[in-house]
C-alpha positions in Angstrom: -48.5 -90.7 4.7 -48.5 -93.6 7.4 -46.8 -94.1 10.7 -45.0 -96.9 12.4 -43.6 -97.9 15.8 -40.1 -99.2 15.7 -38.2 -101.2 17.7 -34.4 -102.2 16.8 -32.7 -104.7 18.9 -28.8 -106.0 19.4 -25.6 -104.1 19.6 -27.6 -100.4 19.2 -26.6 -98.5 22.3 -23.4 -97.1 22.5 -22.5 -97.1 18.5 -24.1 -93.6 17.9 -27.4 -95.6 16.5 -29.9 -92.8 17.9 -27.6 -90.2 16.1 -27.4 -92.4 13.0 -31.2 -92.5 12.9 -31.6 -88.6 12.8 -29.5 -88.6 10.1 -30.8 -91.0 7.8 -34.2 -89.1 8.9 -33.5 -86.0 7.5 -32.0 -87.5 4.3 -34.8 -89.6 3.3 -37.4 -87.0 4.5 -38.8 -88.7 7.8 -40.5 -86.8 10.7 -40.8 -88.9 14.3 -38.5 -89.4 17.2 -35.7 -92.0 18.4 -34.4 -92.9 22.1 -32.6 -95.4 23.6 -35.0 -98.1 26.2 -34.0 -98.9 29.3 -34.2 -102.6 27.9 -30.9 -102.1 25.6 -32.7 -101.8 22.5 -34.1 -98.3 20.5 -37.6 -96.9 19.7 -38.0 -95.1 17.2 -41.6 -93.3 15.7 -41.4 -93.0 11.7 -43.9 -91.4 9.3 -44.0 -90.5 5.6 -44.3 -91.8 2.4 -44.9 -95.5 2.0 -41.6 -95.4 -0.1 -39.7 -93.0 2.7 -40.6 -95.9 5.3 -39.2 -99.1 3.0 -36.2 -96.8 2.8 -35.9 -95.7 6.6 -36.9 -99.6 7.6 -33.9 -100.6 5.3 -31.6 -98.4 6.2 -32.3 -99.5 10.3 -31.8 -103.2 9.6 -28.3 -102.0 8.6 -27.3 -99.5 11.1 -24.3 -97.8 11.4 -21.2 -99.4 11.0 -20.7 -100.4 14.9 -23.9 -101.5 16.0 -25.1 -105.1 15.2 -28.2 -105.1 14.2 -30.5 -108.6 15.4 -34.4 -107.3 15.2 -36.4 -104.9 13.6 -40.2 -104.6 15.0 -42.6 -102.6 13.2 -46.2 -102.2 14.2 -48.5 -99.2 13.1 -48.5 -95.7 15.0 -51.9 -94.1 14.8 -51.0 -90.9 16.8 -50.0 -87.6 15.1 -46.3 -86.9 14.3 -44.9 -83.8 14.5 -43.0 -82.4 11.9 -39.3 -83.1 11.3 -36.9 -85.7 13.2 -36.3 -85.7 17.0 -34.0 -87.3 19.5 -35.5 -88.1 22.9 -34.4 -88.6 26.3 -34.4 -92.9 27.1 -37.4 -94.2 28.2 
């Protein structure tokens, strides 16, 4: 299992990205948290299978259909991750 740190920039808020997320979470079998930033763009915490994360990272460089998609950070998240998929408040 590994973690990463996400950050997704462009058209994100106000598309139903956050929602989006927690979906595609639970369908390829991620556990972490999404929220909106302050900044306009969307954090995210993803861990689980090396193959789970290629999927997930795909998946976010897409988005849903609204949102316009112009960055994708990823840096490695050493902290533990509870289990299954959460939505937080924006931070």
């Amino acid at each position: 299992m590994a973690a990463v740190t996400v950050r997704i920039q462009g058209r994100v808020q106000g598309v139903g990205y956050r929602y989006w997320v927690a979906r595609q979470a639970g369908l390829i079998g991620i556990d972490g948290w999404v929220r909106n930033r302050r900044d306009g763009s969307v954090e995210a915490v993803f861990s689980g299978t090396d193959n789970a994360l290629k999927k997930m990272l795909g998946a976010c460089n897409k988005g849903p259909t609204m949102a316009q998609v112009t960055r994708v950070q990823e840096t490695p998240y050493d902290d533990p991750v509870e289990a299954g998929f959460h939505t937080r408040e924006t931070g």
